[in-house]
DOROTOR-771892 format. One record per residue (C-alpha): residue number from 1; residue in one letter; z negated, y negated, x. Coordinates in Angstrom, 1 decimal, padded with zeros to 4 digits, m for minus. Each point is the difference from the previous one (the first is absolute). Example, Ala and Ser with C-alpha at 12.3 -4.5 7.8 and 13.67 -1.06 7.14 Angstrom:
BEGIN
  mipa  lomar      zz      yy      xx
     1      A  m007.8   004.5   012.3
     2      S   000.7  m003.4   001.4
END
This chain:
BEGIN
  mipa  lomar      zz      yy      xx
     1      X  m085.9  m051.4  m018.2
     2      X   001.1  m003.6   000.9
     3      X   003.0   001.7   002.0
     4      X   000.7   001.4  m003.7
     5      X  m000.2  m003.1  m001.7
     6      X   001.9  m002.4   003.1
     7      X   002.8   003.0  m000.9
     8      X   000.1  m001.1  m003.9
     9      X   000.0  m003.0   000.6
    10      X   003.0   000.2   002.7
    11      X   001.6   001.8  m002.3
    12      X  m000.5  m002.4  m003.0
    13      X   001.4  m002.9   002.2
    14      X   003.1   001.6   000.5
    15      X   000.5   001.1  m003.6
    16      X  m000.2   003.7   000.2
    17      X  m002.6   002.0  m002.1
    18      X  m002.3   003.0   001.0
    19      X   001.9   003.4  m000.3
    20      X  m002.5   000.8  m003.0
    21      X   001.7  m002.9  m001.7
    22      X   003.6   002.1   000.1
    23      X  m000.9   002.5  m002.6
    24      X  m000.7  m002.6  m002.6
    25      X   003.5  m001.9   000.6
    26      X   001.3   003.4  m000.8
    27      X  m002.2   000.7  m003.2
    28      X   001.3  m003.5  m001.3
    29      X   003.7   000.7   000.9
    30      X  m000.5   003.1  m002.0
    31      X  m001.8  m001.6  m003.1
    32      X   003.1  m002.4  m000.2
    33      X   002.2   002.0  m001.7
    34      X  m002.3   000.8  m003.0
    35      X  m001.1  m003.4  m000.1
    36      X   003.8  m000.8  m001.0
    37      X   000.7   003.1  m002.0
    38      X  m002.5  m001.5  m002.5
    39      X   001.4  m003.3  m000.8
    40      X   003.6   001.9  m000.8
    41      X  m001.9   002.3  m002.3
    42      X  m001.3  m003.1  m001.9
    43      X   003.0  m001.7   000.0
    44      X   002.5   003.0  m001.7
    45      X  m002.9   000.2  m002.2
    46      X   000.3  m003.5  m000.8
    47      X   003.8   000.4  m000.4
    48      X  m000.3   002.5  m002.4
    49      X  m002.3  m002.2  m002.2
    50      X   002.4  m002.5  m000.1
    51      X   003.1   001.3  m000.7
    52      X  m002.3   001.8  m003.0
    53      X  m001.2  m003.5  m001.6
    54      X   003.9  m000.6   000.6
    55      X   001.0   002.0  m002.2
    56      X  m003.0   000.0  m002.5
    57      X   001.4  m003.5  m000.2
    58      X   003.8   000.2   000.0
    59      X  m001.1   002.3  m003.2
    60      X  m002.1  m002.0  m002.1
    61      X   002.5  m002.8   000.6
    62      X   003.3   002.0  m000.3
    63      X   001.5  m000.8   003.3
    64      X   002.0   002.4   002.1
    65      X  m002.4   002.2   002.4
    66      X   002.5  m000.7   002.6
    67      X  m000.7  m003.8   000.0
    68      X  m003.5   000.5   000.7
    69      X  m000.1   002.5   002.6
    70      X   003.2  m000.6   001.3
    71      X   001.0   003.6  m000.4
    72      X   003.5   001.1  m001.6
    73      X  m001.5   002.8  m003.1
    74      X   002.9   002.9   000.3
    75      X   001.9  m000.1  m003.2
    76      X   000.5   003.6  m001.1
    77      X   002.0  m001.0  m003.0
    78      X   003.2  m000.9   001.8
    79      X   001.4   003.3   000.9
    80      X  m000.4   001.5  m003.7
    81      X   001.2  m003.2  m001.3
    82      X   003.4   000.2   002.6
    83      X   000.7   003.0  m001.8
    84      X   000.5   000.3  m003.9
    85      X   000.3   003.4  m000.6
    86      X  m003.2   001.2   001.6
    87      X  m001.8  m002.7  m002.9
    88      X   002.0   001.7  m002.6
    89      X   002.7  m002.3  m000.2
    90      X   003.6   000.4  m000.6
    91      X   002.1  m002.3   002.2
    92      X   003.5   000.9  m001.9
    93      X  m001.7   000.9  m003.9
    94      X   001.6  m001.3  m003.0
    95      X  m002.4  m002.6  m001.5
    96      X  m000.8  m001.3   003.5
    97      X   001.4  m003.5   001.3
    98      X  m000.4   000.4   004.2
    99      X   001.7  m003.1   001.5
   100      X   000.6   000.6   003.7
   101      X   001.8  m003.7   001.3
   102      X   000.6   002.1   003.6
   103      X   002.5   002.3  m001.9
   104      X   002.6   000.5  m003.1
   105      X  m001.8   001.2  m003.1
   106      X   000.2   003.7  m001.3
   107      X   002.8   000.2  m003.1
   108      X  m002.6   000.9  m002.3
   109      X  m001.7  m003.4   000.8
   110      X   002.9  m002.2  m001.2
   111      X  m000.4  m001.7  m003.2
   112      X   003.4  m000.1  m000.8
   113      X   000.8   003.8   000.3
   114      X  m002.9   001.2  m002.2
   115      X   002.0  m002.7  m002.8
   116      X   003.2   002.0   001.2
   117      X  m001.1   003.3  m000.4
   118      X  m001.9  m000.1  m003.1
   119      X   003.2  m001.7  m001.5
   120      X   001.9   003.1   001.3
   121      X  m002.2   002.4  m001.6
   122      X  m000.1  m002.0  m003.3
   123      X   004.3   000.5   000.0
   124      X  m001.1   003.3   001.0
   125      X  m001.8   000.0  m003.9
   126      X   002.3  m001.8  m002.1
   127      X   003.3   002.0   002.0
   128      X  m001.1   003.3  m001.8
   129      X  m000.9  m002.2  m003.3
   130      X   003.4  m001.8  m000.1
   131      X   002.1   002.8   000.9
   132      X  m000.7   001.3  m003.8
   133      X   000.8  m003.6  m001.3
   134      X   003.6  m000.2   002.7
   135      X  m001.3  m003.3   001.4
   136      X  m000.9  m001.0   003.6
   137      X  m002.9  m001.8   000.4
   138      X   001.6  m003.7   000.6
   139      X   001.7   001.1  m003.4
   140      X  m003.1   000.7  m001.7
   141      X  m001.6  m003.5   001.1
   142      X   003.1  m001.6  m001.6
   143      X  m000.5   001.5  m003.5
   144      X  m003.5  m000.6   000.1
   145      X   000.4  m003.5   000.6
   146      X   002.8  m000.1  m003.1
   147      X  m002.6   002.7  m002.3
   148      X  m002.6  m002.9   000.3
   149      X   002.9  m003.0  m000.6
   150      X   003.3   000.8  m001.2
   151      X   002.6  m002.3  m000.4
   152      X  m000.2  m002.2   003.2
   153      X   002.2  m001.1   002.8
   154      X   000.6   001.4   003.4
   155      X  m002.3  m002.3   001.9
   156      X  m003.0   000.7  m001.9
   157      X   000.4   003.3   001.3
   158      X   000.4  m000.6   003.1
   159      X  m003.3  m002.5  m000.4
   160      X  m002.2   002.9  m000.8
   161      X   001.4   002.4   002.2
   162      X  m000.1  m002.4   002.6
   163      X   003.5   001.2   001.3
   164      X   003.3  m002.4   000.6
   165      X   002.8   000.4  m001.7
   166      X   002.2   001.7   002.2
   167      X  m002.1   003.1  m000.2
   168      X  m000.8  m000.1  m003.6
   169      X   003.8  m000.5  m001.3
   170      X   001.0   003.9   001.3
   171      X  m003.2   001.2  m001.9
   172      X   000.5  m001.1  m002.9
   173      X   003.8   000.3   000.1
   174      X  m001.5   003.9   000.3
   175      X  m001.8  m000.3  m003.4
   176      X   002.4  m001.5  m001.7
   177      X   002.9   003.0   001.0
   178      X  m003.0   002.2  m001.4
   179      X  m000.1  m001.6  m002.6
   180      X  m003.2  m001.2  m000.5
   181      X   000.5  m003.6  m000.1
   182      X   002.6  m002.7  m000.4
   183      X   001.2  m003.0   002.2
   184      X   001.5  m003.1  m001.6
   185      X   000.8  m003.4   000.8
   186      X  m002.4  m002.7  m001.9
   187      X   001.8  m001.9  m002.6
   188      X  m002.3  m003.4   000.8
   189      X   000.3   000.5   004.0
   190      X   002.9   002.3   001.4
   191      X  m001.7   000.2   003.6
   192      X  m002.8   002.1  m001.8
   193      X   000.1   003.6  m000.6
   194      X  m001.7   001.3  m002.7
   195      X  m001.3   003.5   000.0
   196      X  m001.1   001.9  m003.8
   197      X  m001.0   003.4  m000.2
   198      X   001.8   002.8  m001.8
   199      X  m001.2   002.2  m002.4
   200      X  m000.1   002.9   002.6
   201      X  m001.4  m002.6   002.4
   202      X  m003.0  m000.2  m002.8
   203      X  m000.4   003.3  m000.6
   204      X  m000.1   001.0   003.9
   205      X  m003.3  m001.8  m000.2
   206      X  m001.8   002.5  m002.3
   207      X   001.1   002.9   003.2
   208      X  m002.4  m002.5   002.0
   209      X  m003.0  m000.3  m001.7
   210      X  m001.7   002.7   002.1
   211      X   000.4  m001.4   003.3
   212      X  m002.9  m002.6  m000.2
   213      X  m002.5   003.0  m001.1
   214      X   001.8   002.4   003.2
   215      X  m000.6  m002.8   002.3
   216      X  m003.6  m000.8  m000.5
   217      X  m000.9   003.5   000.1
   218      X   002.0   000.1   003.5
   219      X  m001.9  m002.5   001.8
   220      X  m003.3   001.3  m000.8
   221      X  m001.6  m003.1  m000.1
   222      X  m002.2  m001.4  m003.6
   223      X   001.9  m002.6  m001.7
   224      X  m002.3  m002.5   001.6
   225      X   001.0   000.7   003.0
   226      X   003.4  m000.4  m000.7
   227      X  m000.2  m003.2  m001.1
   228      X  m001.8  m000.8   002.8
   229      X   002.7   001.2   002.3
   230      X   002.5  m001.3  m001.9
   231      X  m001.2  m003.9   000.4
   232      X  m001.1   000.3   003.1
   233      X   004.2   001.5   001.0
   234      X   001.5  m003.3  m001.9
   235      X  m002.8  m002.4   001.5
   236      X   001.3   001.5   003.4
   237      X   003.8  m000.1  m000.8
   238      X  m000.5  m004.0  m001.3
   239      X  m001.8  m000.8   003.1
   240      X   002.6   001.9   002.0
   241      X   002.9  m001.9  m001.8
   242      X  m001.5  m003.4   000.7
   243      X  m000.1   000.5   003.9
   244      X   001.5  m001.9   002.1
   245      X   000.1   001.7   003.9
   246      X   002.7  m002.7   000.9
END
């Protein structure tokens, strides 16, 4: 027994343990790996509660969720929103204005050819109206001006029909070989002509009367409408007129 113990005690000094003091090395070396599997299972736990009270709080105060987890939401919106047609747009309908600055605009999107094309169609109207009367339409505009003021000279004409003279002599050179209307120098100031209806210019006007009432009916728009449309055209031409792209 006291060789036993001299044995241990060898064995001690040297720093090496009894072979029954292996097996527990081993039993520790296996225990190690659960010991740190347990601290990882708290800590994704732990994650989870926080990025929770993350949000919780990015939604009482109405920040994004991305800024307090640090994660980017997916945005679901942006395919439908890349394409109109599956939202039940139309990218090229009338009524629609679709500006795209990375290309030329559609036809139907220019201002300025929806003003030419309803003017168009409106000759379109008063061409079948006149033909009855034997008038063209720049005609017609000319006698209107005279049915509402007779007995004036050539540049209040041209005034109202906001035309220059140039064009507006042949016209009315026209009228007069019609005989609708006369021409004469003024006796107080020979550079003006002075333009007077005949009496088959005055009675032309009665062949007219229905145009207003086959107009209106034409557009199919209420008369408050139409007056609408109508200021907002001459606010449009004024502002037009007083541009200056120089």
């Amino acid at each position: 027994m006291s060789t036993t113990t001299n044995q241990m005690s060898l064995l001690d000094a040297i720093g090496l343990n009894a072979p029954e003091d292996e097996k527990p090395k081993k039993d520790k070396k296996s225990a190690a790996p659960e010991k740190s599997s347990k601290p990882k299972k708290r800590k994704s736990k732990k994650t989870a509660d926080e990025a929770a009270m993350a949000l919780d709080a990015a939604a009482v105060e109405g920040t994004d969720p991305a800024d307090a987890t640090g994660e980017v939401p997916v945005n679901t919106s942006d395919a439908s929103a890349e394409n109109p047609i599956e939202n039940g747009e139309k990218s090229d309908g009338i009524g629609t204005l679709e500006i795209r600055p990375d290309g030329p605009l559609p036809l139907d999107k220019y201002l300025c050819f929806s003003l030419y094309s309803a003017n168009h169609a409106m000759h379109g109207v008063y061409k079948t109206l006149l033909k009855d009367v034997g008038l063209t339409y720049p005609q017609f505009l000319a006698m209107t001006v005279l049915w509402d003021k007779n007995n004036v000279p050539v540049g209040a004409i041209t005034q109202k029909l906001q035309l220059d003279t140039n064009t507006l002599t042949p016209l009315l050179k026209r009228l007069e070989a019609m005989g609708l209307l006369t021409r004469t120098r003024s006796t107080k100031d020979e550079r003006q002509v002075i333009l007077k209806l005949t009496r088959k210019g005055r009675n032309l006007q009665k062949k007219t009367e229905h145009f207003a009432e086959c107009i209106f009916s034409s557009t199919g728009l209420s008369l408050e409408e139409i007056v609408d449309l109508q200021t907002k055209i001459m606010k449009l031409r004024d502002n037009l007129r007083n541009t200056d792209l120089k």
